[in-house]
C-alpha positions as CSV (number, residue, x, y, z in Angstrom):
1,X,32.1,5.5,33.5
2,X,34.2,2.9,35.3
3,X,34.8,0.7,32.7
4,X,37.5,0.6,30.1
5,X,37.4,-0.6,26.3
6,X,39.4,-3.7,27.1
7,X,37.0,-5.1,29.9
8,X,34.5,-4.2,27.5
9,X,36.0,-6.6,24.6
10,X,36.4,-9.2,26.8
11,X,33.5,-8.9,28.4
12,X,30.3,-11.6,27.7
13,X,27.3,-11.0,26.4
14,X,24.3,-12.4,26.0
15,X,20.3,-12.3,25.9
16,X,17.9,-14.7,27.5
17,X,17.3,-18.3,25.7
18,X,14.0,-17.1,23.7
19,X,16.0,-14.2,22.2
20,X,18.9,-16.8,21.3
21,X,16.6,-19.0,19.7
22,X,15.0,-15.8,17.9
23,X,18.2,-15.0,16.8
24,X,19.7,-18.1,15.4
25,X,16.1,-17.9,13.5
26,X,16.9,-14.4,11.9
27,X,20.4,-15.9,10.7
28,X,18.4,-18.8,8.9
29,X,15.5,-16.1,7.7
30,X,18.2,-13.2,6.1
31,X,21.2,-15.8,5.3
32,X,23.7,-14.7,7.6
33,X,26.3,-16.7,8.8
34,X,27.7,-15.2,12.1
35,X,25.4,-14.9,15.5
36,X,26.7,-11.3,15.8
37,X,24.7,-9.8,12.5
38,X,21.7,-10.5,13.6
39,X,22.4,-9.7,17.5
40,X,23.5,-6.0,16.2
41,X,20.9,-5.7,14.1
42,X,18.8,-6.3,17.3
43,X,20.4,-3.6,19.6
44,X,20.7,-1.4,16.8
45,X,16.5,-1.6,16.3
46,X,16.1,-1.4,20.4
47,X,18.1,1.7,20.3
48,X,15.5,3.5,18.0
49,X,13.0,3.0,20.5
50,X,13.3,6.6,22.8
51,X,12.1,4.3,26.4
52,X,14.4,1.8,28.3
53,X,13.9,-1.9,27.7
54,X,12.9,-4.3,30.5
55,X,15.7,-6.1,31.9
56,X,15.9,-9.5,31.1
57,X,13.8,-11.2,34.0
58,X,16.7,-13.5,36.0
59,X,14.5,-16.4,36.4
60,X,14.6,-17.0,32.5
61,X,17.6,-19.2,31.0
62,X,20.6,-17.7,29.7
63,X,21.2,-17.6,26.1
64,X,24.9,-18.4,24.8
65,X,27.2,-15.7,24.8
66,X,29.4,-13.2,22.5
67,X,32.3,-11.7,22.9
68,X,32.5,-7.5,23.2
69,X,35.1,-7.4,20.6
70,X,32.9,-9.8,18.0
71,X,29.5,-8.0,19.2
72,X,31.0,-4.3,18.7
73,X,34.3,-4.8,17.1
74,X,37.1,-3.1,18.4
75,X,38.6,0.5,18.1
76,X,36.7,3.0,16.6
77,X,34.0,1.2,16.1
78,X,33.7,0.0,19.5
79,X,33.8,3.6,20.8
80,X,30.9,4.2,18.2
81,X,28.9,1.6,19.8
82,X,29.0,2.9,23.2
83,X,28.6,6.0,22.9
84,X,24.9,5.1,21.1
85,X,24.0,3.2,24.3
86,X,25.7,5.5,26.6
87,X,23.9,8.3,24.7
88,X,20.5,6.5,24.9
89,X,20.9,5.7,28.7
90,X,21.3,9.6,29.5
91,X,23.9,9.1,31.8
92,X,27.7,7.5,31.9
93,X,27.2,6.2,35.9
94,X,27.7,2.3,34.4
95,X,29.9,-0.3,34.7
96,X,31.0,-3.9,33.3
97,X,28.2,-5.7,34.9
98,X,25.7,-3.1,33.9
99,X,26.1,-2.4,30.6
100,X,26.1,-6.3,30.0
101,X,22.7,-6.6,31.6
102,X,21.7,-3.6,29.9
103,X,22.7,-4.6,26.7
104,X,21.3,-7.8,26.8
105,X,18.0,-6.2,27.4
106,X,18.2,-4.2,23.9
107,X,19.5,-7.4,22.7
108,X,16.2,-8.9,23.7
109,X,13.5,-5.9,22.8
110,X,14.8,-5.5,19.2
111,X,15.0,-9.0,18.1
112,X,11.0,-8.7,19.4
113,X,10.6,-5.8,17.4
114,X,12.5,-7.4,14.3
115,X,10.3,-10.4,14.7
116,X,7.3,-8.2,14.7
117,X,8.6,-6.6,11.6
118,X,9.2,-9.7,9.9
119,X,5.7,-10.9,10.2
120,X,4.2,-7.4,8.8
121,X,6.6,-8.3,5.8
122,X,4.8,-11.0,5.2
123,X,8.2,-13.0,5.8
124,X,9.9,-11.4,2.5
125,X,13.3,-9.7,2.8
126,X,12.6,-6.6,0.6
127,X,10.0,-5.9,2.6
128,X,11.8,-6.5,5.8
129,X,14.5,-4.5,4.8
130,X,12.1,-1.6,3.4
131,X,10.8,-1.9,6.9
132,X,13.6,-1.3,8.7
133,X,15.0,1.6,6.9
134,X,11.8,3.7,7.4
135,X,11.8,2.5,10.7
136,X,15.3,4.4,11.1
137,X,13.9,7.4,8.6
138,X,16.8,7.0,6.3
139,X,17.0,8.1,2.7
140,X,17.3,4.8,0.2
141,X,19.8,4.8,-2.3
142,X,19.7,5.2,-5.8
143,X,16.4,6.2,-8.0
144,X,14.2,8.3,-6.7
145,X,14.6,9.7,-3.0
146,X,12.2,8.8,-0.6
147,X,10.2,11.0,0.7
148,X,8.4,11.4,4.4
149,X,5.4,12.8,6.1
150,X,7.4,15.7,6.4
151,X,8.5,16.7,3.0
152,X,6.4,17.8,0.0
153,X,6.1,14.9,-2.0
154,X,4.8,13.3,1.3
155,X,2.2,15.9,2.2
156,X,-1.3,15.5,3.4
157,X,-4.4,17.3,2.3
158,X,-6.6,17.5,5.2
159,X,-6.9,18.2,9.2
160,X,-9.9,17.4,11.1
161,X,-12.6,14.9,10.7
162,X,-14.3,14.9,7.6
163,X,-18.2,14.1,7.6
164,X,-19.6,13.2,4.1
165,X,-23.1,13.4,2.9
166,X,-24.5,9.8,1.9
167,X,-25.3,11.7,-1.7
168,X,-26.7,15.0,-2.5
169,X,-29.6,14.7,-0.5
170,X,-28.2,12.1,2.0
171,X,-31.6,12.0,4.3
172,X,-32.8,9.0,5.9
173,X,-36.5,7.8,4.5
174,X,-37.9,7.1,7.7
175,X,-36.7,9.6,10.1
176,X,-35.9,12.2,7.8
177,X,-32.6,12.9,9.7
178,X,-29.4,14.5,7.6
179,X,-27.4,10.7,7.1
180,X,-23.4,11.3,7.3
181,X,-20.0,9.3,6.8
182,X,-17.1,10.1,8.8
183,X,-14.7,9.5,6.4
184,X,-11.5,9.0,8.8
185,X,-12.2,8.7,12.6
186,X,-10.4,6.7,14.7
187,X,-11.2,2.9,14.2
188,X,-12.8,3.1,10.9
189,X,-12.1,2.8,7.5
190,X,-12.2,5.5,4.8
191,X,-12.7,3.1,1.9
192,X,-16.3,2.9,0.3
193,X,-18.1,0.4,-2.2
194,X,-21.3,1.9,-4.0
195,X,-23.3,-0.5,-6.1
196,X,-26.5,-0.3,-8.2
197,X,-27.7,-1.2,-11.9
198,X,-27.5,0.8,-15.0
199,X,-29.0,4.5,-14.1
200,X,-29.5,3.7,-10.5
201,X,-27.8,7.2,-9.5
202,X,-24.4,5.3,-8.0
203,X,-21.9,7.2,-10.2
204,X,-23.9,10.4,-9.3
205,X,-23.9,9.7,-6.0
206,X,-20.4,8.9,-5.5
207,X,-19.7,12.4,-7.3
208,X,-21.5,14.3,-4.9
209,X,-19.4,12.7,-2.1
210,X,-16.5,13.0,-3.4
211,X,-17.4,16.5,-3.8
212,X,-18.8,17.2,-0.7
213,X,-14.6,15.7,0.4
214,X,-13.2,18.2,-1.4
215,X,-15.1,21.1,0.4
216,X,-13.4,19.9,3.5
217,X,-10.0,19.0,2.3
218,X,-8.0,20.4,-0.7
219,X,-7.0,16.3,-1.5
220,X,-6.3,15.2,-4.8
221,X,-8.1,12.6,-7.0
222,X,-7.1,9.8,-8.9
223,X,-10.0,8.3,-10.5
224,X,-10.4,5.5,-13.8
225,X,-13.2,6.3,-15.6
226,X,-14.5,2.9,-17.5
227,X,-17.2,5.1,-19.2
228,X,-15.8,7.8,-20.9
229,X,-18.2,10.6,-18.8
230,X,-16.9,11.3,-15.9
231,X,-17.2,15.0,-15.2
232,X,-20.4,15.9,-17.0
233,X,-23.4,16.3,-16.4
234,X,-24.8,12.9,-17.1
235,X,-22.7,11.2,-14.5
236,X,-22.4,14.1,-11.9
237,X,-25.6,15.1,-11.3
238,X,-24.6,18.6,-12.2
239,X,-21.4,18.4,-10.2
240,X,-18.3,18.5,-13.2
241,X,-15.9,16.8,-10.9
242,X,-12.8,17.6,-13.2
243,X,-13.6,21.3,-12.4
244,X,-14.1,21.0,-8.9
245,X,-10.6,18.7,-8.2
246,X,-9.2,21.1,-11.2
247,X,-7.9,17.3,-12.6
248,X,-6.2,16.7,-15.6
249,X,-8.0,14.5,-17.9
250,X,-5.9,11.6,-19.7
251,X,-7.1,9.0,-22.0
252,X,-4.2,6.5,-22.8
253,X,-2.9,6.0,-26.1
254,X,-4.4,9.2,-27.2
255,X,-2.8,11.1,-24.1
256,X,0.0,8.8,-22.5
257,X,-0.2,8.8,-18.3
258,X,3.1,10.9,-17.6
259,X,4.0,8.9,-15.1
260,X,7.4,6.5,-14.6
261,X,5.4,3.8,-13.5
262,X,8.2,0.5,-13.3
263,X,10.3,3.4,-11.6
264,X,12.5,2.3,-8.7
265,X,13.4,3.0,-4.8
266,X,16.9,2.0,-5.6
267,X,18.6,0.0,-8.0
268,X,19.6,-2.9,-6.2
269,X,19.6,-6.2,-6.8
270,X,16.7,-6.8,-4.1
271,X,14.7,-3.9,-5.4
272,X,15.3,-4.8,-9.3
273,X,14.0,-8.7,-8.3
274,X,11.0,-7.4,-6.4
275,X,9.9,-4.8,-9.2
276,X,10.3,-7.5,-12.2
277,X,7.9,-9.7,-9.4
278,X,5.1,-7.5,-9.3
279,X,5.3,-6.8,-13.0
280,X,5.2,-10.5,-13.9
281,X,2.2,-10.9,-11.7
282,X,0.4,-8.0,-13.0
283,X,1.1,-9.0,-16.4
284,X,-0.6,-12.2,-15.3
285,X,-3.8,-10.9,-14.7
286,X,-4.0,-9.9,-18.4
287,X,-6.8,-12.0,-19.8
288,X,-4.5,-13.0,-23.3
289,X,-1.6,-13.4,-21.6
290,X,-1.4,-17.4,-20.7
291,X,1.2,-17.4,-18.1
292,X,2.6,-21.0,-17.8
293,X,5.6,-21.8,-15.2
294,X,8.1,-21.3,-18.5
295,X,6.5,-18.3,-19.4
296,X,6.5,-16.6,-15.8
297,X,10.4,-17.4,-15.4
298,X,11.0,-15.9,-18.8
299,X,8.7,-12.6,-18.5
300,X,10.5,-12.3,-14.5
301,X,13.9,-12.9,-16.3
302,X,13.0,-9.9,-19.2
303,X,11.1,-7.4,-16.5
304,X,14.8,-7.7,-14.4
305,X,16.8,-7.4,-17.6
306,X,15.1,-4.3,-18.7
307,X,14.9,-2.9,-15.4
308,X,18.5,-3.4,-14.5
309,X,20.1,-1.6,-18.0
310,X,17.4,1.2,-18.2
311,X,16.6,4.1,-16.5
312,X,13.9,5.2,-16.9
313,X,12.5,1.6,-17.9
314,X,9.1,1.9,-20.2
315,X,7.1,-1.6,-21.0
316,X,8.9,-1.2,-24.8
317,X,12.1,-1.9,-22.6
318,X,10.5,-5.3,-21.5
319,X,9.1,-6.0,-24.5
320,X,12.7,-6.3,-26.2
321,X,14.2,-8.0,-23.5
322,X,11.0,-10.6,-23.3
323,X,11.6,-11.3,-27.1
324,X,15.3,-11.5,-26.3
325,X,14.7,-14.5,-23.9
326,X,12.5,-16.0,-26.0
327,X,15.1,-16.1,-28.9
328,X,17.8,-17.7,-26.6
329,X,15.7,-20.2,-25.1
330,X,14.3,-21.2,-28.3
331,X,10.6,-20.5,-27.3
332,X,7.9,-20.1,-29.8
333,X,5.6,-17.0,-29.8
334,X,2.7,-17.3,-27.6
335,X,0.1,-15.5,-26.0
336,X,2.3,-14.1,-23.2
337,X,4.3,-12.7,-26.5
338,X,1.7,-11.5,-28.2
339,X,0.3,-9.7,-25.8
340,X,3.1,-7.5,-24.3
341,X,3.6,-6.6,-28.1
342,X,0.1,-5.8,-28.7
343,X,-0.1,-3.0,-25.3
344,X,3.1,-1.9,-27.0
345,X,1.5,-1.1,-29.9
346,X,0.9,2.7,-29.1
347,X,2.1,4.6,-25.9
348,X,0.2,4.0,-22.8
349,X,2.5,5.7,-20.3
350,X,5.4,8.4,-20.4
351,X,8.1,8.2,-17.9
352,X,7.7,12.3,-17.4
353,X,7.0,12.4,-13.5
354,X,8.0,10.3,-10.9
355,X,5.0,9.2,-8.3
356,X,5.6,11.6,-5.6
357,X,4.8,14.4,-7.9
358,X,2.2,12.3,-10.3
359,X,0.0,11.5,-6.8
360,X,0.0,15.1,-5.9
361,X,-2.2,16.4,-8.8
362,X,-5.7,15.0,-9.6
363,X,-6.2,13.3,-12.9
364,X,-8.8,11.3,-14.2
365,X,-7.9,8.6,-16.6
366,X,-10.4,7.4,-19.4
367,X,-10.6,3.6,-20.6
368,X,-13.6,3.2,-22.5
369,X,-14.9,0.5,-24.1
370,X,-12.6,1.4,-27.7
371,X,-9.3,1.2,-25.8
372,X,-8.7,-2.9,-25.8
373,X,-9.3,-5.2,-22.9
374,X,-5.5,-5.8,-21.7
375,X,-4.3,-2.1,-22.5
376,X,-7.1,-1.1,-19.7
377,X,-6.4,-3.8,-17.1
378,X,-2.3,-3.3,-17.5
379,X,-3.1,0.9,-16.9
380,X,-5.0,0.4,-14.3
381,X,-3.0,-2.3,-12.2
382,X,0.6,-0.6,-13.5
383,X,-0.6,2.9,-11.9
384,X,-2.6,1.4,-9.0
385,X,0.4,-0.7,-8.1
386,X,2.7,2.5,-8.3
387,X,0.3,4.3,-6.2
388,X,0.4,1.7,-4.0
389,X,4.7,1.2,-3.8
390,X,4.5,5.3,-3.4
391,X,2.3,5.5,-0.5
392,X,4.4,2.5,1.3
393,X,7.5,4.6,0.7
394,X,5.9,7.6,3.3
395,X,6.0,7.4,6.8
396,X,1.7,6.7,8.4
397,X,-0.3,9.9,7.6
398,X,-0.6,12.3,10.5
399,X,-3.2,11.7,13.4
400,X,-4.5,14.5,15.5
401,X,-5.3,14.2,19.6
402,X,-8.8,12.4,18.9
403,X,-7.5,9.9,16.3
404,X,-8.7,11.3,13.3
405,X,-6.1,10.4,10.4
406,X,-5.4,13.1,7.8
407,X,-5.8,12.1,3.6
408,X,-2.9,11.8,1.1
409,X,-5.4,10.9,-1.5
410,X,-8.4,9.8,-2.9
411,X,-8.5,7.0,-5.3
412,X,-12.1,6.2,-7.2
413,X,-12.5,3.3,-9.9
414,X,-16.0,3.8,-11.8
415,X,-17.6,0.9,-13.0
416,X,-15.3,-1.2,-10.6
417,X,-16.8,-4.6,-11.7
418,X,-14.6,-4.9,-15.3
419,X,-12.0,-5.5,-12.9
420,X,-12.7,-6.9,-9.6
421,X,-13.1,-10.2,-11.3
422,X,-9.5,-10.3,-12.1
423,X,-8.4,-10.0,-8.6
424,X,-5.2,-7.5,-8.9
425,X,-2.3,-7.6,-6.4
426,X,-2.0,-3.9,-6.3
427,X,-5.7,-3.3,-5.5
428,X,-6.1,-5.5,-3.0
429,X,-2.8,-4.0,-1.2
430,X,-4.1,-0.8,-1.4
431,X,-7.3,-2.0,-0.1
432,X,-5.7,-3.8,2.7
433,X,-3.0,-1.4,3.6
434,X,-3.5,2.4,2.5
435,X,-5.3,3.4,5.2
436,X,-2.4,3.8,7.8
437,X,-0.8,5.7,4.4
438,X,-3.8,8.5,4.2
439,X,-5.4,6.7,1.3
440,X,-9.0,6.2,0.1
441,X,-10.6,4.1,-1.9
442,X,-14.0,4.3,-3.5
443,X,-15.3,1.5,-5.9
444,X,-18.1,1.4,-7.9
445,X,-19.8,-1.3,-9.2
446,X,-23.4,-2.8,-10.6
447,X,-24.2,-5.3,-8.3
448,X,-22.8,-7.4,-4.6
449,X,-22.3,-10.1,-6.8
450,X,-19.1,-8.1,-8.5
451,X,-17.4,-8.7,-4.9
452,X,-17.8,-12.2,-4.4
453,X,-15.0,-13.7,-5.5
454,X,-13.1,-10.4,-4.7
455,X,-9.4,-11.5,-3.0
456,X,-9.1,-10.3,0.7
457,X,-13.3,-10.2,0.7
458,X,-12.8,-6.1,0.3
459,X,-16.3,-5.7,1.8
460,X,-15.3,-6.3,5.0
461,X,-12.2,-3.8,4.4
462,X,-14.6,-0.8,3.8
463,X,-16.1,1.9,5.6
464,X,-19.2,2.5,4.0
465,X,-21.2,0.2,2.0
466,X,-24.3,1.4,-0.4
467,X,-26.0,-0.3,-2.9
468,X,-29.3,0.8,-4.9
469,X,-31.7,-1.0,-6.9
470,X,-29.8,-4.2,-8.6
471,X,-31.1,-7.5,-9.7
472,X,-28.4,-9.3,-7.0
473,X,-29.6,-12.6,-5.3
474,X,-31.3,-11.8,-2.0
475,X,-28.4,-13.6,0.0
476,X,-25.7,-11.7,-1.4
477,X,-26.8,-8.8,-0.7
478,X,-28.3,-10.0,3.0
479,X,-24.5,-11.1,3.4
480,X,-23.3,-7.3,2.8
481,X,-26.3,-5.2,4.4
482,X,-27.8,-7.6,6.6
483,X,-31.4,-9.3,6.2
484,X,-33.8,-6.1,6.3
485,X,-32.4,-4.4,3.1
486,X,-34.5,-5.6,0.4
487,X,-33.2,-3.7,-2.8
488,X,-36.6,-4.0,-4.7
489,X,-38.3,-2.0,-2.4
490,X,-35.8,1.3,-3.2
491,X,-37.3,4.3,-5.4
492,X,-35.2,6.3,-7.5
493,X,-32.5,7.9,-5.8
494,X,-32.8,5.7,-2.6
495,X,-29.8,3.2,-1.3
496,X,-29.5,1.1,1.7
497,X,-26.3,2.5,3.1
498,X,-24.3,0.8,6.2
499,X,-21.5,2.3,7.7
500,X,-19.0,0.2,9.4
501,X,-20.4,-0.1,13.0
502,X,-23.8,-0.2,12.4
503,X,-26.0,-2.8,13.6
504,X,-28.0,-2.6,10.5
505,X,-28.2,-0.8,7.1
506,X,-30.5,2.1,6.5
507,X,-32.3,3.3,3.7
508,X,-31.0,6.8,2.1
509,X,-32.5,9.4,-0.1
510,X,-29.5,9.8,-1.8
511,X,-30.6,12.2,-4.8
């Protein structure tokens, strides 16, 4: 290397104009007030990446330069620096001149891939930041260790493509031709929807899928049963889907969900803020709970409180602290009160296992009808949005040569439609974005009229679409399974059944 660390510090650097413009932006975006942060944050993310960068093209305008010493520091921590890019070149033949151009072509490539990053954060810093430490496959700190692809917690359940039987009989009516779903090719989705009326089969049919999964691949279930008779004969069609996925039935208050489900990544500041967020807007989905702008500032101020001073925090813990803030801000009870203190009440969940072991075992979780209206929406958004946070926390589920993605899990909601209608954050993530994760979702609902006002339209996020015999306007369900699937023309234990790709929907024997 024919360079020495003082030419170094003295040396200029610098990126082309774009990348100086990007970079002043990142300073605005993550409130920093020196033009170095972002600029090592850059290189930093560019040295991740095992290939070269491009070098800067010379016909592009030069940005406006940094000093060695500010960029790197001096010292040790200078030495530290070089050594990374030295170390990432493969060889030490490199000068002044060249490790200025060279560095200002990292410069450039990770303030691309931080922009990228940004915008798949939706342009929040959490996010960002949860980004960019998976990105570097580092442990977060505090609460609960992360866990990868490669360690237990992060496991997957399948290899190979998995083919799926559209029911129990799964034959087409005209050609008489065995109908399958593959489940998790490359390009396609392993989400389903299954629709039909009262004792149209859809439960049943869903069951026999689900079973005909768990032939292939040893994945666990999480299902929410609405009904009360999951896994017996009346719904499974003979299959007793508790024995098969060997789950363990719960059935909140009666049987808590042993799960820590406001725990944390870590127990900053940024992490504490984002939890008491998601809370307050799942708690705002409650139908008695009457969030005005007063209301949501004082649940977000509790939910941070609570989750600051306890570990593990249960909903008790916000409960106090909401009551708390009411007190000092002289607020009168209200629904948002009331209703916290009403799924207090009795024990919904037990903070006994964190989500990486929780999401290993299949359990099915009972809400019937007796349990009361906000106790069953705050279960099943609380746990959804857990499993949700859990499966962001692994790196993307493994992918063999042909682009077949293994499953982490399987996620089934029975008799969907009691809470599609209230459009939770934490499903429509998981609709959006679990599929990169090893994730699949199966909904099950009465009729394509349960998904039109759906958020994210999660139709169009799904993989398989199958609906029997409903009383659904002709256009909604011409909108989902295109013009030639009439639904009054179905006999018991037919479906129209499209599978993303087809040009048109065709009609199943199904059981």
């Amino acid at each position: 290397m024919s360079m020495s660390f003082v030419e170094v510090a003295r040396a200029n650097f610098r990126t082309d104009a774009d990348g100086d413009a990007l970079n002043d932006k990142f300073m605005k975006w993550l409130g920093m007030n020196k033009r170095y942060l972002p600029a090592r944050l850059a290189i930093s993310r560019s040295l991740a990446v095992p290939a070269a960068p491009e070098p800067l093209a010379s016909h592009l305008d030069s940005g406006k330069t940094i000093k060695g010493d500010t960029l790197f520091g001096t010292g040790t921590e200078l030495s530290v620096w070089l050594a990374l890019i030295v170390e990432h070149l493969g060889h030490s033949d490199m000068d002044t001149k060249n490790l200025v151009a060279l560095v200002g072509a990292h410069w450039k490539r990770g303030l691309e891939l931080l922009d990228h990053e940004w915008k798949q954060s939706e342009e929040e810093v959490a996010k960002f930041v949860k980004r960019l430490v998976e990105a570097a496959e580092l442990p977060t700190s505090g609460g609960y260790k992360r866990h990868t692809g490669g360690s237990t917690a992060g496991a997957t359940f399948s290899a190979g493509q998995i083919n799926v039987p559209i029911g129990a009989i799964a034959e087409d009516v005209s050609s008489k031709e065995k109908v399958v779903w593959n489940l998790n090719g490359q390009g396609g989705s392993p989400h389903s929807a299954i629709m039909g009326g009262v004792g149209s089969g859809k439960t049943r049919t869903a069951v026999a899928m689900l079973c005909a999964i768990r032939e292939q691949a040893d994945v666990p279930l999480l299902a929410f049963d609405f009904k009360g008779d999951l896994g017996t004969d009346a719904a499974g069609g003979g299959y007793h889907i508790d024995e098969i996925f060997g789950a363990q039935t719960l059935e909140p208050p009666r049987t808590p969900i042993p799960l820590d489900v406001l725990s944390l990544p870590s127990r900053d500041d940024i992490a504490i803020s984002e939890a008491a967020s998601r809370f307050r807007d799942s708690f705002a989905h409650l139908k008695g709970s009457q969030l005005g702008a007063r209301q949501r500032t004082a649940l977000h101020d509790a939910a941070t409180r609570a989750l600051g001073t306890q570990s593990p925090c249960e909903l008790h813990h916000i409960r106090d602290a909401l009551i708390g803030v009411y007190d000092e801000q002289g607020m009168k009870p209200d629904g948002a009160r009331s209703t916290i203190e009403e799924i207090c009440l009795y024990p919904l969940f037990t903070p006994d296992e964190d989500p990486a072991t929780f999401f290993q075992k299949s359990r099915i979780i009972k809400l019937p009808p007796n349990v009361a209206e906000d106790s069953r929406t705050i279960v099943v958004n609380l746990v959804l949005d857990a499993l949700d946070q859990h499966l962001n926390s692994l790196t993307d589920s493994e992918t063999d040569a042909d682009g077949v993605r293994s499953l982490r899990i399987l996620c089934m909601i029975d008799e969907a439609h009691q809470i599609l209608g209230r459009k939770l954050p934490s499903l429509s993530s998981l609709i959006r974005m679990s599929r990169s994760k090893g994730g699949a979702i199966m909904l099950i609902s009465q009729s394509p009229d349960d998904f039109s006002g759906a958020e994210d339209e999660f139709l169009s996020e799904m993989g398989l679409v199958a609906a029997f015999s409903t009383n659904a306007p002709p256009r909604n369900t011409a909108r989902i399974l295109g013009r030639g699937a009439n639904l009054g023309t179905l006999r018991t234990g037919e479906c129209f059944a499209k599978r993303r790709g087809d040009q048109s929907a065709r009609k199943i024997k199904a059981w």
